[in-house]
N, C-alpha and C positions, 0 to 999 in steps of 0.2 A: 394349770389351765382354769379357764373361767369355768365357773358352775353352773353358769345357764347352758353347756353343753351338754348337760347330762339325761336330760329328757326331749322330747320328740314336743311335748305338750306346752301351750301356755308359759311362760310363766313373771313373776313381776318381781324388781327387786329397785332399792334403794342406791344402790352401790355396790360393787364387788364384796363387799363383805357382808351381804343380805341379799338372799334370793329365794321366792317361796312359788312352789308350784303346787298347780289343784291336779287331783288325781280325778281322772273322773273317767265314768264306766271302763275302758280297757287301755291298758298299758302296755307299748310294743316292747318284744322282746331283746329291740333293739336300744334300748333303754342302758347304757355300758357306759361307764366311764371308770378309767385305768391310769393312776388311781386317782381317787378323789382327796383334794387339799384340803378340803374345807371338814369340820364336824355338819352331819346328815340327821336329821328326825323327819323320821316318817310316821306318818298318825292313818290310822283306819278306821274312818267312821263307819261306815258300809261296804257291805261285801267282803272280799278275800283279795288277796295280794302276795305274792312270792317273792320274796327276795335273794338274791343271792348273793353271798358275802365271804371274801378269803376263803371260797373252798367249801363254809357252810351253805345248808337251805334253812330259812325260815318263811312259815307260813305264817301270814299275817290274818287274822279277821277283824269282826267288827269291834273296837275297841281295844286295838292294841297297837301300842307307840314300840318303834326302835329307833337306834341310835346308830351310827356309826363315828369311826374318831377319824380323825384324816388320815391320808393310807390305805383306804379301805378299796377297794374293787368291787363294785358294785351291778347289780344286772337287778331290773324290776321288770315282773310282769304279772299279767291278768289278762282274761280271757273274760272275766264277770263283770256281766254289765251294770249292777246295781254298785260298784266298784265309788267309793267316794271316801276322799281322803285328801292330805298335802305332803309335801315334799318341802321340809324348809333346812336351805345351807346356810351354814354361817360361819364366818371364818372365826380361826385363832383370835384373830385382832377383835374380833366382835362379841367371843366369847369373854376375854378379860375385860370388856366393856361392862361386863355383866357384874365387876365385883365393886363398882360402887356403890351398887346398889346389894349389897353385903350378898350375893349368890359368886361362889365358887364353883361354877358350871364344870371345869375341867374335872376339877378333882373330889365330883359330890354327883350331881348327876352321870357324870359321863364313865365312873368307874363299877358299878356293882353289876350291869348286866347289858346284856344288848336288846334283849325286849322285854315289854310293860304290859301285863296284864291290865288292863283301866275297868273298876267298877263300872256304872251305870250312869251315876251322877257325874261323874268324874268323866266320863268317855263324852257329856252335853256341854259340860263346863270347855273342857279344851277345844272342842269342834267350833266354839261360842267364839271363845280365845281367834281362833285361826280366820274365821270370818271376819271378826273383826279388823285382825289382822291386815288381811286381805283389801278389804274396803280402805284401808288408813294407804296402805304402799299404792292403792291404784288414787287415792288423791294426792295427784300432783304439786296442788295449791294449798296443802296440808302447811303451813309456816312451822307446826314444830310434831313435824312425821316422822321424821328420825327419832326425836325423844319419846314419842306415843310408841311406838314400834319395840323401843328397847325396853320399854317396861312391860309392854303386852308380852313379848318374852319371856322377860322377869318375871311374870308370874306364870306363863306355861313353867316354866323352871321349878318354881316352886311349890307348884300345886303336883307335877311329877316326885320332885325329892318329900314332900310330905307324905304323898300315899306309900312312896317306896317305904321312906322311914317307920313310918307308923303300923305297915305291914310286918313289919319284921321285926320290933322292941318285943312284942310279946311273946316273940317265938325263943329271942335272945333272950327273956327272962326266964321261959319256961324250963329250959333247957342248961341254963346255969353257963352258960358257953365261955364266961370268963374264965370260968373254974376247972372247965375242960379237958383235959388231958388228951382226946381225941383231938380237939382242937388247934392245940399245940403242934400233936404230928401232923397234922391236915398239913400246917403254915408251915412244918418243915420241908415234910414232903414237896409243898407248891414250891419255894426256893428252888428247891434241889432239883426239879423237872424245869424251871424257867433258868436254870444254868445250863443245863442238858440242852432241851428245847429254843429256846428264844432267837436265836438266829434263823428257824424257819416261822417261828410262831409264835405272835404278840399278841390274838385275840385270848380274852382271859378265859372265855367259853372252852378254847380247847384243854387248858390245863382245868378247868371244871369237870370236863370229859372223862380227863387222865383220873381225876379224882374220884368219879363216880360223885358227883355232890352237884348242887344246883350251883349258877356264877352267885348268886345272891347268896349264899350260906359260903361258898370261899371266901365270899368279899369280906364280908362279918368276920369272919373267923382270923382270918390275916390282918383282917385293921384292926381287930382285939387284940390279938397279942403281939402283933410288932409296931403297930401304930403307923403303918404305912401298905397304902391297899393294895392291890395285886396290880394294877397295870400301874404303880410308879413301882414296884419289883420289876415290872419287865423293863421299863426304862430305864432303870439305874443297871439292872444288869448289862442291855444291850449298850447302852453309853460306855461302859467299862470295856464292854468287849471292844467299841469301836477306839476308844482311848487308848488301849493294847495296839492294837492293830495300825495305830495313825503313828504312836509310837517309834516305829521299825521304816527308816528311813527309804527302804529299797519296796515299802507298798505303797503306790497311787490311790486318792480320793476314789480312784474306779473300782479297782479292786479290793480295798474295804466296803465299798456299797455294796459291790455285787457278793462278799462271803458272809457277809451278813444279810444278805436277801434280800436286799432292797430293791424294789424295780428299777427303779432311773438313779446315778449320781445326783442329779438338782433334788431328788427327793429326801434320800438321807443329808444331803446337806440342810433343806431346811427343816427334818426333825432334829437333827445333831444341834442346828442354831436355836433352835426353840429349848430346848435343852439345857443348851453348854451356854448358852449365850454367845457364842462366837461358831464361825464357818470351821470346818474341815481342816479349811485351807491354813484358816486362822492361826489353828491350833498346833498345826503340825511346824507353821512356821516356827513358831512360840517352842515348841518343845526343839525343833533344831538349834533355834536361837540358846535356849539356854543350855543345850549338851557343849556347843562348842565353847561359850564360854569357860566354862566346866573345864573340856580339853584345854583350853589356853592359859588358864589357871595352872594345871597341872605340870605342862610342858615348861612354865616360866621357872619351876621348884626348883 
């Protein structure tokens, strides 16, 4: 579904794959979209903000960024009137838009946590960013607004993965975390719960839960020592699970969505294709195609 459905408010976009809305004084509770396709950042310059996400609450105040991945179920609200902030989607296709300009959004910003702390400087800088933003999508007559737009992102992007990154080098060196032995179990531990777990639960916050640890120090920990971060753990697990499952002739595309927990078929098909590179449908073909071969090989013996 499109993304300008998701709010009651405003909002301005370039195309289906950019849409950015201003938050201003209060947000209806009617604010719901199930689920959302697109990756979501929400920024709070002023006031407070609630979000609601898979089940989670987070409070949002003044200076503080979250993210959501697509997939997410989302519910925003406020009652405060000093309330100011944006609402900016953007699709898959907009995010890998994003790596020619050498930012790997999916797999750098979008993996260590769901919300941003933002200094002082940092919370003027991006509010700066989003204005301008703003002002670029509502000219029309803009001849090259798409390309201003994609970089005013590029560097919301980057001014995010810097503070993240730079917040937590010193804590990784303090702490010796290569060297780790807790570390180690942390990353096992987190496998061994997103084998268990992952067919009801992909945000990485719950298995930080299960951990007793912050998402930001699981993230660290598991891209130390296995070199791959915790939400492509949950994908590669959940992909396997559905690769089992697509497998086994007598189960429909329906019925692997739905035991794997997916709300809609069309959803898991377009995370499985984002993925796998091919549909559901694709694949199960593919794998029939080449059992029977296989049979027909064998029966010729």
């Amino acid at each position: 579904m499109n993304a300008k459905y998701i709010l009651d408010n405003e909002f301005t976009s370039i195309n289906k794959d950019f849409c950015l809305y201003p938050l201003v004084k209060t947000v209806s509770t009617k604010t719901i979209h199930k689920p959302l396709d697109m990756f979501g950042l929400v920024f709070v310059s002023e006031g407070l903000l609630t979000i609601e996400s898979n089940g989670y609450t987070n409070e949002l105040k003044k200076g503080t960024m979250y993210y959501s991945t697509p997939g997410s179920e989302l519910r925003l609200s406020s009652s405060n009137n000093t309330l100011e902030g944006y609402f900016l989607s953007l699709s898959p296709i907009f995010i890998e838009s994003l790596q020619q300009y050498g930012i790997n959004a999916d797999k750098e910003l979008y993996q260590g946590c769901e919300k941003y702390d933002l200094n002082n400087d940092l919370n003027l800088r991006i509010k700066h960013l989003f204005t301008i933003m703003q002002d670029e999508v509502m000219n029309s007559k803009g001849l090259f607004r798409k390309e201003i737009i994609t970089n005013l992102v590029s560097a919301l992007c980057l001014y995010i993965m810097s503070e993240y990154l730079e917040s937590n080098n010193s804590a990784l060196k303090s702490d010796s975390i290569h060297a780790s032995a807790r570390v180690k179990n942390l990353s096992n531990n987190f496998v061994k719960l997103v084998k268990q777990y992952s067919s009801e639960y992909r945000q990485v916050s719950f298995y930080a839960d299960k951990l007793c640890i912050s998402p930001k120090y699981l993230y660290f920990s598991v891209k130390s020592t296995t070199g791959i971060t915790p939400n492509e753990w949950i994908n590669r697990i959940v992909i396997h699970n559905a690769k089992k499952l697509l497998q086994k002739s007598d189960n429909t595309i329906k019925e692997v969505s739905y035991t794997l927990n997916f709300s809609n078929p069309s959803f898991f098909g377009k995370y499985f294709k984002r993925l796998v590179g091919v549909s559901p449908a694709d694949y199960q073909r593919k794998i029939f195609f080449i059992d029977n071969q296989i049979q027909e090989k064998i029966e010729l013996r």
